[in-house]
TIVOGU-66495 format. One line per field, with one value per residue: y, z, x of N, C-alpha, C, CB in turn. Coordinates in nm, 3 decimals. Glycine has a CB too. Layout:
N
nc2	[Y ...] .
nc3	[Z ...] .
nc1	[X ...] .
cac2	[Y ...] .
cac3	[Z ...] .
cac1	[X ...] .
cc2	[Y ...] .
cc3	[Z ...] .
cc1	[X ...] .
cbc2	[Y ...] .
cbc3	[Z ...] .
cbc1	[X ...] .
***
This chain:
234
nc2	[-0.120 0.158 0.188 0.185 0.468 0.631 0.652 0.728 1.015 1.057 1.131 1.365 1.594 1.568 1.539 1.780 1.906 1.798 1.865 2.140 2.105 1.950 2.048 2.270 2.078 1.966 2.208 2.268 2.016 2.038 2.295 2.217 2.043 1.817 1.598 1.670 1.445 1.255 1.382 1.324 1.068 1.012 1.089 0.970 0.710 0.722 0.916 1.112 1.403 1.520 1.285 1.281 1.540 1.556 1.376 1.418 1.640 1.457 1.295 1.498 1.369 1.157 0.818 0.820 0.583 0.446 0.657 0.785 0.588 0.582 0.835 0.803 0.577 0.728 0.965 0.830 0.605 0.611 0.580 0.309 0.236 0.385 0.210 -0.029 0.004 0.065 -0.172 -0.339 -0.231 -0.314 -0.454 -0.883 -0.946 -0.800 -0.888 -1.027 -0.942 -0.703 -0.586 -0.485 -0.311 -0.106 -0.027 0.152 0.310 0.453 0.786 1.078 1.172 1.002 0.832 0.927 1.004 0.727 0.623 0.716 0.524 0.257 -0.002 -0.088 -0.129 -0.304 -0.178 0.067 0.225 0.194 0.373 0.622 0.636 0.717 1.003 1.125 1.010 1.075 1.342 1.425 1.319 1.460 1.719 1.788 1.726 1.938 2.097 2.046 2.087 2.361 2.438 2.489 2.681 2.926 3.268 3.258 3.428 3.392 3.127 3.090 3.213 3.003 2.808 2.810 2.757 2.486 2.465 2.607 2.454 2.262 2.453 2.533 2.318 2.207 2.462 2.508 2.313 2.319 2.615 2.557 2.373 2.326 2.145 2.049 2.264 2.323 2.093 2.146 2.384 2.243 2.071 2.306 2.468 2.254 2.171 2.469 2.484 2.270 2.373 2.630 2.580 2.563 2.307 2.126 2.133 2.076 1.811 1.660 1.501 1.715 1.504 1.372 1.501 1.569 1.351 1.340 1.535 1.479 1.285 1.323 1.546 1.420 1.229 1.389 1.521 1.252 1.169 1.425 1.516 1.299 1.071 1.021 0.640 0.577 0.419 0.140 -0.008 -0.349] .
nc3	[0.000 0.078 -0.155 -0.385 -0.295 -0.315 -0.558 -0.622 -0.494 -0.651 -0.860 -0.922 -0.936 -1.227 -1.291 -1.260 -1.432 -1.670 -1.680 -1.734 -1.994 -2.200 -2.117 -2.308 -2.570 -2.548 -2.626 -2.884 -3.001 -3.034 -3.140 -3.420 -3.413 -3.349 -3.098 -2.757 -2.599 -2.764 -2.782 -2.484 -2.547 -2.719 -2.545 -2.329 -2.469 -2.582 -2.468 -2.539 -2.625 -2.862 -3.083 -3.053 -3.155 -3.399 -3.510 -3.471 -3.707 -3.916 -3.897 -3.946 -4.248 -4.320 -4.389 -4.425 -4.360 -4.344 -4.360 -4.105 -3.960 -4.045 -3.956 -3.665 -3.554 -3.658 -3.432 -3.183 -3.182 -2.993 -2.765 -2.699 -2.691 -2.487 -2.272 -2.295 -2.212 -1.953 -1.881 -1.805 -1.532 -1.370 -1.142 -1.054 -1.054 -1.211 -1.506 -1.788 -1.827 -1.713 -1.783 -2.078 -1.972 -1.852 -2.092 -2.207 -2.031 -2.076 -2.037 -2.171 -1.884 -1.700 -1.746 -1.727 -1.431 -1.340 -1.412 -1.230 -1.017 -0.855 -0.853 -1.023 -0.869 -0.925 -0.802 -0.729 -0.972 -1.047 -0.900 -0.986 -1.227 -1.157 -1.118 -1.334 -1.570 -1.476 -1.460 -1.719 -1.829 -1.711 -1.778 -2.078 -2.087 -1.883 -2.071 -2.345 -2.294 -2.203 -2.428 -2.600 -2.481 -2.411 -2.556 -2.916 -2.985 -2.680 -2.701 -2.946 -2.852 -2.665 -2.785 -2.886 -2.644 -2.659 -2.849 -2.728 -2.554 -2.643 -2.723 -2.520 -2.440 -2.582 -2.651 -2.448 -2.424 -2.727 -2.697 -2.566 -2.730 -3.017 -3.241 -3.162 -3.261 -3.514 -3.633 -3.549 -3.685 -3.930 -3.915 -3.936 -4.129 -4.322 -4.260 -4.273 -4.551 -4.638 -4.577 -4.711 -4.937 -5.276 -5.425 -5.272 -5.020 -5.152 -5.184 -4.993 -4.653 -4.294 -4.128 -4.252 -4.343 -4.107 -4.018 -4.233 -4.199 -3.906 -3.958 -4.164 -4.030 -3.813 -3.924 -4.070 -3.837 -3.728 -3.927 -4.014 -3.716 -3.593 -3.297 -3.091 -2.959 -2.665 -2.682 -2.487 -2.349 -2.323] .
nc1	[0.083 0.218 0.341 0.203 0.045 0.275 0.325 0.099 0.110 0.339 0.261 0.126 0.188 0.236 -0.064 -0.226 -0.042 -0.095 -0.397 -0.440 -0.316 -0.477 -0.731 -0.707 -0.695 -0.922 -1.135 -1.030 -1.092 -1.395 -1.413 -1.330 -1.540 -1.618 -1.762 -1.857 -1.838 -1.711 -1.434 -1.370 -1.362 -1.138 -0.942 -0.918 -0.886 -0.640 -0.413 -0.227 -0.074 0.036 0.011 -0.302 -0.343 -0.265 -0.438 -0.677 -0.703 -0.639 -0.916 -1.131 -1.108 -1.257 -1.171 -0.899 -0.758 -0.490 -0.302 -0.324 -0.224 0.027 0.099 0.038 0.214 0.456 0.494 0.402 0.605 0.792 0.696 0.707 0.976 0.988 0.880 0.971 1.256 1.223 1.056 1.306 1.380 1.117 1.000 0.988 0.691 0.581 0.424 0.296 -0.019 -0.002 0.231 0.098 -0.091 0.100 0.221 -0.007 -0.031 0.201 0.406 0.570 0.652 0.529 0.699 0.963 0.983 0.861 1.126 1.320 1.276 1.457 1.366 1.084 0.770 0.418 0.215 0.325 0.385 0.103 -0.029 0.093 -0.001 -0.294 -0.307 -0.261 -0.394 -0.654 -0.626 -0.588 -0.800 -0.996 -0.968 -0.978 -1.273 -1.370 -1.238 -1.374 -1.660 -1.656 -1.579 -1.828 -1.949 -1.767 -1.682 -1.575 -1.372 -1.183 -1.213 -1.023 -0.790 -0.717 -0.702 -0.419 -0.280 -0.189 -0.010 0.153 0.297 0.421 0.652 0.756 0.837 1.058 1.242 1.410 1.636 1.679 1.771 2.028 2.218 2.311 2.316 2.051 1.892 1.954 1.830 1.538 1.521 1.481 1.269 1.083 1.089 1.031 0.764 0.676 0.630 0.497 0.250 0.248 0.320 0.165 0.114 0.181 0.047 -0.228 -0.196 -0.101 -0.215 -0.215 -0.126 -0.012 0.212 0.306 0.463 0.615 0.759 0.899 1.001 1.219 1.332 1.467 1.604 1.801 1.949 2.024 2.235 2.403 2.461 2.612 2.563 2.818 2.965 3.085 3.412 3.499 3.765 3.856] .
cac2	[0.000 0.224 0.196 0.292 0.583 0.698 0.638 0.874 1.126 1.114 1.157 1.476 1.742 1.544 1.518 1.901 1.993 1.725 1.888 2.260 2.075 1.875 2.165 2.322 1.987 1.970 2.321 2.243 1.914 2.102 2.390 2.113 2.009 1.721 1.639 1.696 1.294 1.233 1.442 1.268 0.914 0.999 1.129 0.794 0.559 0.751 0.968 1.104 1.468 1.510 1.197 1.338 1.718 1.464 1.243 1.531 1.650 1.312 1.200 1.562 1.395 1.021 0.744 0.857 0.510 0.473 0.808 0.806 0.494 0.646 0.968 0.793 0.518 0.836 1.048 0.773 0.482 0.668 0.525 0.133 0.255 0.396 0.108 -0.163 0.039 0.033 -0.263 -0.351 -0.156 -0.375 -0.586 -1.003 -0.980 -0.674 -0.946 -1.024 -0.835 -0.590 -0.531 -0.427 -0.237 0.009 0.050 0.188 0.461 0.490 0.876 1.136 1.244 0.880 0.726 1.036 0.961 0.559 0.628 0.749 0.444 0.148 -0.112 -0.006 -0.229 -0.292 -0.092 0.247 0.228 0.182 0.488 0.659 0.697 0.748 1.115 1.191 0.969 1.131 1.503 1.394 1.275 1.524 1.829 1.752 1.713 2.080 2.204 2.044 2.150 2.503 2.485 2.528 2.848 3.038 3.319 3.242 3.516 3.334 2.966 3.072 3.217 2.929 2.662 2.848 2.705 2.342 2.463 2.702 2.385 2.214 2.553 2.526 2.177 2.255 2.623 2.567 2.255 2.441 2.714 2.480 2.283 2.410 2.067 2.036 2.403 2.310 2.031 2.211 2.461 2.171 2.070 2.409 2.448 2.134 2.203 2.546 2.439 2.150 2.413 2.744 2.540 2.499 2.192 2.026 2.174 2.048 1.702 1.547 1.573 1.761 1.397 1.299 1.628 1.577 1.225 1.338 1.668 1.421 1.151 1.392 1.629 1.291 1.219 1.513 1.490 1.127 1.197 1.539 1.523 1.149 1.070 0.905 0.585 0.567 0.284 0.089 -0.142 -0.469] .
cac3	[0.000 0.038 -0.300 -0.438 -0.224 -0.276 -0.674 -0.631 -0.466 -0.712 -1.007 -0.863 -1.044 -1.369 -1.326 -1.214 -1.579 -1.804 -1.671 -1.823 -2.151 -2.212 -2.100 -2.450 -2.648 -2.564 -2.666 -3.051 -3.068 -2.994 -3.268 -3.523 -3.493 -3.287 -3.005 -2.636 -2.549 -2.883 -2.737 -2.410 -2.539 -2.760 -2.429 -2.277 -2.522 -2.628 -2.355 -2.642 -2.691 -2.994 -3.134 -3.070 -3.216 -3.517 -3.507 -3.485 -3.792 -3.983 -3.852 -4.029 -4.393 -4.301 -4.466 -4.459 -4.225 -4.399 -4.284 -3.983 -3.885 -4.028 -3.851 -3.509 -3.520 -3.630 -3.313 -3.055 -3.150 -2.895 -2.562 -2.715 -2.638 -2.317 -2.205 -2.308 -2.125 -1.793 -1.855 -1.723 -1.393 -1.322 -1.032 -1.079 -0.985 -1.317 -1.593 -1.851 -1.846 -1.637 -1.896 -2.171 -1.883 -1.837 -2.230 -2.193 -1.940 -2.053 -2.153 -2.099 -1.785 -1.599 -1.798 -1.645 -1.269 -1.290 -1.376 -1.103 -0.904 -0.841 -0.876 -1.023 -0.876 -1.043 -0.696 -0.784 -1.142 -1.069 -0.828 -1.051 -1.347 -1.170 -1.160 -1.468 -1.637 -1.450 -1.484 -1.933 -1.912 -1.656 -1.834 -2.212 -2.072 -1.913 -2.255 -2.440 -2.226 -2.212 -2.597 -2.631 -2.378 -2.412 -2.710 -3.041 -2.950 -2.566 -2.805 -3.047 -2.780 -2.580 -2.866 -2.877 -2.500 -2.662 -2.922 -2.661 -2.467 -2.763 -2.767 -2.419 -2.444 -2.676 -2.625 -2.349 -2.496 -2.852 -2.618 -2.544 -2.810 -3.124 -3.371 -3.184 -3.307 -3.666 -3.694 -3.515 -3.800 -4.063 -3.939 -3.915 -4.271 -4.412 -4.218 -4.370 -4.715 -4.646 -4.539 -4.796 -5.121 -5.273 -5.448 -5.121 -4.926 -5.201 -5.228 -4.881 -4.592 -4.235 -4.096 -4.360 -4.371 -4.018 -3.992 -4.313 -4.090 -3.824 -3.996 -4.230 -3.940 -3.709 -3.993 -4.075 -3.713 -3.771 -3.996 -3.996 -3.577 -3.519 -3.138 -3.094 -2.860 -2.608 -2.662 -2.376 -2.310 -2.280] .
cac1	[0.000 0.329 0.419 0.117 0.042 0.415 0.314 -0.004 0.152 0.462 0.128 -0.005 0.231 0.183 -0.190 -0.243 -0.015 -0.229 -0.546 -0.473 -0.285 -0.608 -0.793 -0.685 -0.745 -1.094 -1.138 -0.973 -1.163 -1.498 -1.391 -1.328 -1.724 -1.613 -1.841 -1.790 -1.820 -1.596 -1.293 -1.322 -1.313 -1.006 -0.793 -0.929 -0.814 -0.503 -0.381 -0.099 -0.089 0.088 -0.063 -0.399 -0.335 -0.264 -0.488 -0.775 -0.704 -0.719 -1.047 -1.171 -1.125 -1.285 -1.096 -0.768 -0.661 -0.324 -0.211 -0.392 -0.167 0.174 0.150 0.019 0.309 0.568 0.479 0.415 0.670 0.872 0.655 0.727 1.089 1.018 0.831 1.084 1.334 1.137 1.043 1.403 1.368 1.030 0.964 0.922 0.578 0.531 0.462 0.179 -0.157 0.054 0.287 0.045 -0.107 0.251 0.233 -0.083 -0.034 0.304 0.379 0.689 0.647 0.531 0.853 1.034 0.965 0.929 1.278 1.433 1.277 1.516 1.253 0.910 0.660 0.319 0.166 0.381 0.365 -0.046 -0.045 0.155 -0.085 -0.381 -0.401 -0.225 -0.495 -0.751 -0.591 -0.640 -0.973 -1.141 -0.940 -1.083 -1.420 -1.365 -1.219 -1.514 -1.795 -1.661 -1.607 -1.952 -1.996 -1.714 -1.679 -1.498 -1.248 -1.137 -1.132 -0.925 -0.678 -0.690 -0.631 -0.248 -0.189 -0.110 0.112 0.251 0.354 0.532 0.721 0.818 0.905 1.148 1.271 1.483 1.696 1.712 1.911 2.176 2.218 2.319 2.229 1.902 1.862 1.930 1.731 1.401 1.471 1.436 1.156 0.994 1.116 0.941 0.654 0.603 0.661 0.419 0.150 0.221 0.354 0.041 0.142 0.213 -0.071 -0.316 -0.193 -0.067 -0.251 -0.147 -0.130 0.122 0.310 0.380 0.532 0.751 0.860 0.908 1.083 1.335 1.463 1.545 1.719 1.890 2.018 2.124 2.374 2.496 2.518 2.564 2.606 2.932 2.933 3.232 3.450 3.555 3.899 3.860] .
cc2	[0.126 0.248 0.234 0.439 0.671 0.769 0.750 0.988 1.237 1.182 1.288 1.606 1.709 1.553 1.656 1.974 1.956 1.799 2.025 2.198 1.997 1.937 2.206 2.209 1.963 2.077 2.321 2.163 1.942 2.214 2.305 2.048 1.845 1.705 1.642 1.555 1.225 1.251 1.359 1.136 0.936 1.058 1.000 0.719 0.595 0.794 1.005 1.203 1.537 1.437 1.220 1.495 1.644 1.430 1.302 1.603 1.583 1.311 1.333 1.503 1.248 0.919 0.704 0.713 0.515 0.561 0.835 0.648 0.527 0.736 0.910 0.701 0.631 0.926 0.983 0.684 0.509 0.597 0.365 0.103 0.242 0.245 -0.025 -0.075 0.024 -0.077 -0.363 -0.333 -0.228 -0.478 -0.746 -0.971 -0.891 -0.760 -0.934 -0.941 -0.699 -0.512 -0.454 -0.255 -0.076 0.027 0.158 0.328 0.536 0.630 0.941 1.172 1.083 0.822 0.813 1.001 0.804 0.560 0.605 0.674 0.325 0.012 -0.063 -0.105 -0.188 -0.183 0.059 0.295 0.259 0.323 0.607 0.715 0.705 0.878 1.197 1.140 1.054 1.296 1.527 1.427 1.429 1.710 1.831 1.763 1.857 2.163 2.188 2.085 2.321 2.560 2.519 2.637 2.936 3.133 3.288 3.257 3.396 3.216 2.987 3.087 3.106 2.785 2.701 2.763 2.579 2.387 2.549 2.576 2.301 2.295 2.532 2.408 2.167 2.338 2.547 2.457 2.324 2.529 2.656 2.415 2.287 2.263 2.050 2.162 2.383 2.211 2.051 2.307 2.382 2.132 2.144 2.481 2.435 2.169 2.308 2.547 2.350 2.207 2.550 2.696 2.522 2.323 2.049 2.011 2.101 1.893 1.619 1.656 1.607 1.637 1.372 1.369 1.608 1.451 1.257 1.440 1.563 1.348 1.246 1.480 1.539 1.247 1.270 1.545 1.394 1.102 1.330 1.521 1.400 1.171 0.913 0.799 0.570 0.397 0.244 0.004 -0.180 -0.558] .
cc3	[0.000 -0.086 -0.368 -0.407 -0.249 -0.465 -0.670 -0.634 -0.598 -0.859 -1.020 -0.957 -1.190 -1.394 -1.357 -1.396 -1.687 -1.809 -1.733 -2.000 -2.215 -2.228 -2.276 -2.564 -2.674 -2.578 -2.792 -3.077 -3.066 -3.125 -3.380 -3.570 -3.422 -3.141 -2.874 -2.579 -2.651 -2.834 -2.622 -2.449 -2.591 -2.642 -2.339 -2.334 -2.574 -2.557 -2.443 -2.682 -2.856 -3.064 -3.165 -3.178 -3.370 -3.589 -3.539 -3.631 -3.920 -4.010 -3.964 -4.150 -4.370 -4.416 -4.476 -4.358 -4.263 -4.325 -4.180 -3.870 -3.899 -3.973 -3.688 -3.500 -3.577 -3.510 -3.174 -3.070 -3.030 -2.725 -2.636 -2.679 -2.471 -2.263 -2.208 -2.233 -2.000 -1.791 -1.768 -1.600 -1.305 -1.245 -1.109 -1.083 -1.154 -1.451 -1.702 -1.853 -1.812 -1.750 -2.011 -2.086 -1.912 -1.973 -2.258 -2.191 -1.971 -2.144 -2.093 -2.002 -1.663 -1.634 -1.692 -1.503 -1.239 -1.341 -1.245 -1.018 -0.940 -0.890 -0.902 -0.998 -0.931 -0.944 -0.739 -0.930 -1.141 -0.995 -0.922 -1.147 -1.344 -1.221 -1.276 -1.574 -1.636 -1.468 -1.680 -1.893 -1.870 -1.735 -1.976 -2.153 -2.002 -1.976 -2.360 -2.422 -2.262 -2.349 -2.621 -2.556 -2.409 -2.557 -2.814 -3.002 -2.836 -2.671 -2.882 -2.967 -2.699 -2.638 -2.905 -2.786 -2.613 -2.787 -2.859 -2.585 -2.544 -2.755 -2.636 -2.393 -2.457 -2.681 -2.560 -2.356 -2.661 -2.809 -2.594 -2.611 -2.969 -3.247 -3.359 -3.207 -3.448 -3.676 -3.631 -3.632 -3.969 -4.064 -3.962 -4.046 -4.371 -4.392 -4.271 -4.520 -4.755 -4.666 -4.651 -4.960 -5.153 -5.395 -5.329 -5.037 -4.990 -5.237 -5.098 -4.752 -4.490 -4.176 -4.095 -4.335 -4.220 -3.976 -4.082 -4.288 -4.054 -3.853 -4.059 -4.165 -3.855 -3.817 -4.027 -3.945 -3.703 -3.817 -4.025 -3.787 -3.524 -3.353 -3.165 -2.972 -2.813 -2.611 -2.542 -2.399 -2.303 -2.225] .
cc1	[0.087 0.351 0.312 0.046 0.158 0.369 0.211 0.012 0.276 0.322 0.034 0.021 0.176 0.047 -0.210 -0.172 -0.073 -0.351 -0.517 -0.417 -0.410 -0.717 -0.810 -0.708 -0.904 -1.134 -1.132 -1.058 -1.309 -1.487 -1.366 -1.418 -1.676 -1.651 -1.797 -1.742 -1.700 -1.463 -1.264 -1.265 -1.179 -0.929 -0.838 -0.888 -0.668 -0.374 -0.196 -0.113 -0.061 -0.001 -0.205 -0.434 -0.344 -0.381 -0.642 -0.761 -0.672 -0.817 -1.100 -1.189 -1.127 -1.218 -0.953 -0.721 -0.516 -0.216 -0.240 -0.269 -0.034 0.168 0.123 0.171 0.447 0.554 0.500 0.514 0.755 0.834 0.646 0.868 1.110 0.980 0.932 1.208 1.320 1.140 1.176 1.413 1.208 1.057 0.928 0.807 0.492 0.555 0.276 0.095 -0.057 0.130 0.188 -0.044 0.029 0.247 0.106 -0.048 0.105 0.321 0.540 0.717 0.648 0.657 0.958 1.073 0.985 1.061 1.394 1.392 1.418 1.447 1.105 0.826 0.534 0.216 0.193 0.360 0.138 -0.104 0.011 0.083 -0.204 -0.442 -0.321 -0.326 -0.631 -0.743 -0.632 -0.731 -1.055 -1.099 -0.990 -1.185 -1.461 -1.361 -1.340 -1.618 -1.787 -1.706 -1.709 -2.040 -1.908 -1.705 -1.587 -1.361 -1.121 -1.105 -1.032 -0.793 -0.633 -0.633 -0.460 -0.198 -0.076 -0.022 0.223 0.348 0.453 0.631 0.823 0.888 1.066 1.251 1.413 1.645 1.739 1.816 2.032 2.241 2.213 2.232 2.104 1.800 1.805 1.833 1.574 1.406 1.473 1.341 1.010 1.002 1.029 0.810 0.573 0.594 0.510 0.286 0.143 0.233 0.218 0.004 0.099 0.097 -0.213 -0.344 -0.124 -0.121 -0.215 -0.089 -0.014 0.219 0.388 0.450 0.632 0.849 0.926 1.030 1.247 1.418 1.548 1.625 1.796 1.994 2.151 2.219 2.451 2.572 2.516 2.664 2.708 2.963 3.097 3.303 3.507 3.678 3.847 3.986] .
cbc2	[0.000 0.174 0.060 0.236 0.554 0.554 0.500 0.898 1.078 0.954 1.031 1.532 1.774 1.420 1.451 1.930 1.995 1.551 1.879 2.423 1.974 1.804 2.275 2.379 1.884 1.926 2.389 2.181 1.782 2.154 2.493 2.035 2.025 1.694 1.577 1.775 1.200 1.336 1.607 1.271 0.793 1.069 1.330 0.725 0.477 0.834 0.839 1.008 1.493 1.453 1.107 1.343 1.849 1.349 1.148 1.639 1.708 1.204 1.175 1.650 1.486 1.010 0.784 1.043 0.329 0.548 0.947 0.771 0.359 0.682 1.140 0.698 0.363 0.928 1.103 0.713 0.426 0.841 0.609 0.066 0.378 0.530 0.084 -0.228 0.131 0.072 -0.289 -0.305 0.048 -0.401 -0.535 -1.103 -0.902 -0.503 -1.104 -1.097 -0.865 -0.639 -0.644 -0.562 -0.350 -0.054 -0.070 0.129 0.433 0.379 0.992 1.205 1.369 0.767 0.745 1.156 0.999 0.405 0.736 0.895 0.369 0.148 -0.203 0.070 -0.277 -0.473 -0.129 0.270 -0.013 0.027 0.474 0.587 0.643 0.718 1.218 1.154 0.846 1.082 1.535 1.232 1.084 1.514 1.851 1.609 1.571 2.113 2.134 1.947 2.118 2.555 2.397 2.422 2.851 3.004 3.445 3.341 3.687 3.315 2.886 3.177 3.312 2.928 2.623 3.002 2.590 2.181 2.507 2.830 2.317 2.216 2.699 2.554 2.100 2.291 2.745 2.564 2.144 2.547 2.766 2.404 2.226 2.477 1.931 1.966 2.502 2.272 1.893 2.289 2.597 2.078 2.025 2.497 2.355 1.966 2.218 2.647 2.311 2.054 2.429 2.867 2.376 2.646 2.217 2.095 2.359 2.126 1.706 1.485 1.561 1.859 1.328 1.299 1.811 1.632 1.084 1.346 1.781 1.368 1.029 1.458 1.744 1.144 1.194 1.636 1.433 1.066 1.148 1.719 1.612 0.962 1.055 0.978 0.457 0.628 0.249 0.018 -0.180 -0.519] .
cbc3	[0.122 0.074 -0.367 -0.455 -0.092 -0.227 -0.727 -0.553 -0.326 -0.763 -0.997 -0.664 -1.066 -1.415 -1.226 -1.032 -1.627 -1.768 -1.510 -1.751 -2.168 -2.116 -1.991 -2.461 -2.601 -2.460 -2.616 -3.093 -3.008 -2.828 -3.256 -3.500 -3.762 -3.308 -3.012 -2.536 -2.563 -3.007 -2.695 -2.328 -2.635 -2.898 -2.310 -2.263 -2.668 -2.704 -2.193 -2.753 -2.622 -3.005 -3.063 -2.944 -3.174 -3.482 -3.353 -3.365 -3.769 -3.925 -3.633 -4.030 -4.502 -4.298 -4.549 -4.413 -4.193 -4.539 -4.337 -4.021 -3.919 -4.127 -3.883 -3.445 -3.580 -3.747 -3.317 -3.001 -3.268 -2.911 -2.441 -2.884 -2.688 -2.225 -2.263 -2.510 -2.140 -1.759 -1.965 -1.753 -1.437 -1.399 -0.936 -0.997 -0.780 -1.313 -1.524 -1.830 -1.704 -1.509 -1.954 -2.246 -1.743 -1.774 -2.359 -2.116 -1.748 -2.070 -2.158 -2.125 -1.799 -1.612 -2.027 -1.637 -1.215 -1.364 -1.403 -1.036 -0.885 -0.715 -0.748 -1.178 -0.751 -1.107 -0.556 -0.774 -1.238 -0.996 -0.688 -1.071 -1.456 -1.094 -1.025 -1.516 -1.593 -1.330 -1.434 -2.049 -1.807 -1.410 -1.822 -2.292 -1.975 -1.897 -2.377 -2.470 -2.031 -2.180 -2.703 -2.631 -2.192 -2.357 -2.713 -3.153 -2.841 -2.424 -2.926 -3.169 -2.709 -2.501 -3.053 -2.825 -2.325 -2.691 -3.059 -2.538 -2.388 -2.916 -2.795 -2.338 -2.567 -2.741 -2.501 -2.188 -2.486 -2.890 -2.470 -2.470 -2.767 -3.153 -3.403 -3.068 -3.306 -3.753 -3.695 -3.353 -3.795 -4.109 -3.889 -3.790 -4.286 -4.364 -4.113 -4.348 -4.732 -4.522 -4.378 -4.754 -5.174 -5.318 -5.471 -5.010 -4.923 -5.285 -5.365 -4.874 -4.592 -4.169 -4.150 -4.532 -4.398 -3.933 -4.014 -4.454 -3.934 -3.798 -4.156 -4.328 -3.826 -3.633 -4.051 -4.089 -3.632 -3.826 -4.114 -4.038 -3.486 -3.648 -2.994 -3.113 -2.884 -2.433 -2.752 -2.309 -2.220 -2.373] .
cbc1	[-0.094 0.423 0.492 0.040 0.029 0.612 0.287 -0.075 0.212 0.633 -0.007 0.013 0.432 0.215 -0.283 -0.144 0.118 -0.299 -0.630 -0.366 -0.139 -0.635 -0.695 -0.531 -0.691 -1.180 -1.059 -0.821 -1.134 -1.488 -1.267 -1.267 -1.762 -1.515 -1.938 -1.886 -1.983 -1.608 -1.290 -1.395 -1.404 -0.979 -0.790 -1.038 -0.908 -0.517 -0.412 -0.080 -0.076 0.218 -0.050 -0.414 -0.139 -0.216 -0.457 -0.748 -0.681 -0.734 -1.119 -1.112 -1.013 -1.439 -1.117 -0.712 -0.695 -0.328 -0.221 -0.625 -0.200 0.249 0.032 -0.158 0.292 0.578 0.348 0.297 0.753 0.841 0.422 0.700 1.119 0.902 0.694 1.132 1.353 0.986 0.994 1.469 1.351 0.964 0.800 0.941 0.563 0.642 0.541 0.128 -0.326 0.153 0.357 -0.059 -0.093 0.432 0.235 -0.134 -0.043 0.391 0.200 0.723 0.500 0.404 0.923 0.946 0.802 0.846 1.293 1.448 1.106 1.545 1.246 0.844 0.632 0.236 0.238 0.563 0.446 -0.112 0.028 0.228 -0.075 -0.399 -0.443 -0.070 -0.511 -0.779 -0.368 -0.654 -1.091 -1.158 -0.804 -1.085 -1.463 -1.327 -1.061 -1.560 -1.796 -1.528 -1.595 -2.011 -1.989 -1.593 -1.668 -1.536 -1.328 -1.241 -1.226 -0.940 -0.688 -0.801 -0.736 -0.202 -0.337 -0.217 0.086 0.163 0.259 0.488 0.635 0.748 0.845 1.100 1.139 1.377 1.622 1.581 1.885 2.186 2.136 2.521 2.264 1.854 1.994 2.056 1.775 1.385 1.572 1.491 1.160 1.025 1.178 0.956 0.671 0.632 0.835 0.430 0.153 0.333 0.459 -0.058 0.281 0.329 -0.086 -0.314 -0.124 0.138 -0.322 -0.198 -0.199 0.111 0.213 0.317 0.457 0.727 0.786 0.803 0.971 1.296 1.404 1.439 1.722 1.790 1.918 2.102 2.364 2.367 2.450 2.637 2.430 3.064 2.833 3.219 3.532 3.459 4.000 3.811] .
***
């Protein structure tokens, strides 16, 4: 009972920052003509901001699965990483069901913290992503409800937050870090190219455009700034 109580507690900052970033999702997915119960289920079954911001402007042009499955597996393959990394740092007892479980809930912030445990049992790990789960769901269902009271003006300002938080994400690494400078300005590049060319703009959709950002600045990285591994004696 320790270990999940310790797990709750550690879930409180993350929940408390999901609930205004969510906040602003259910706000967009509400201005998009997508309904208030709609927005919640997708931060219930996804719980993937990025992925979602995505994933929302897909669903707009029905059909599209193809691209609706390359841009979600270019944004999220990243938490199949985390999770097989953790998965190392797991308790005996953290096997089967459990496992698919921790891929679930698994996002940057819970990977973040079950980090810095020694042993993540399936107790802390379960305390852990209650109220970041619950900070998603019940913040969308705030942003969507409102969506439909507050004025135009307030929505439009308020659908900035979540690209303000990408910014901040970002920002403060960018400052230090001169290649992960250049390759944020290849993808911000591609991106506007993708969105003013009208070639581009008229023939692949934002979905697409953003997995081939995605994919061509990580590569651009890859080989202009490859990370060099230290050799060891033997």
């Amino acid at each position: 009972m320790k270990s999940f109580v310790k797990g709750l507690k550690s879930g409180i900052p993350i929940g408390l920052g999901y609930l205004s970033v969510s906040f602003t999702f259910g706000i967009l997915a509400v201005s998009y003509g997508f309904e208030w119960w709609q927005a919640v289920l997708i931060s219930m079954t996804t719980l993937t901001s990025a992925g979602q911001l995505a994933g929302i402007n897909i669903m707009l042009n029905p059909g599209q699965y193809i691209e609706m499955l390359i841009s979600q597996l270019t944004v999220n393959v990243r938490y199949s990483f985390m999770s097989v990394s953790l998965s190392q740092k797991t308790s005996p007892e953290f096997k089967g069901i459990r496992r698919w479980i921790l891929g679930f809930f698994m996002t940057d912030e819970i990977f973040a913290v079950a980090s810095n445990e020694d042993v993540v049992s399936t107790k802390f790990f379960a305390g852990l992503t209650v109220f970041p789960y619950l900070g998603w769901t019940i913040g969308t269902l705030f942003g969507a409800v409102l969506g439909n009271i507050l004025p135009q003006s307030i929505m439009s300002a308020l659908c900035l937050a979540i690209y303000g938080m990408f910014i901040a994400i970002v920002a403060p690494k960018v400052c230090h870090s001169k290649s992960l400078f250049l390759v944020v300005i290849v993808a911000v590049i591609l991106s506007c190219l993708f969105y003013y060319v009208p070639f581009l703009s008229d023939n692949i959709s934002s979905g697409l455009s953003v997995s081939i950002c995605a994919v061509v600045a990580a590569l651009f990285g890859a080989f202009v700034f490859p990370v060099k591994e230290e050799s060891s004696d033997e």
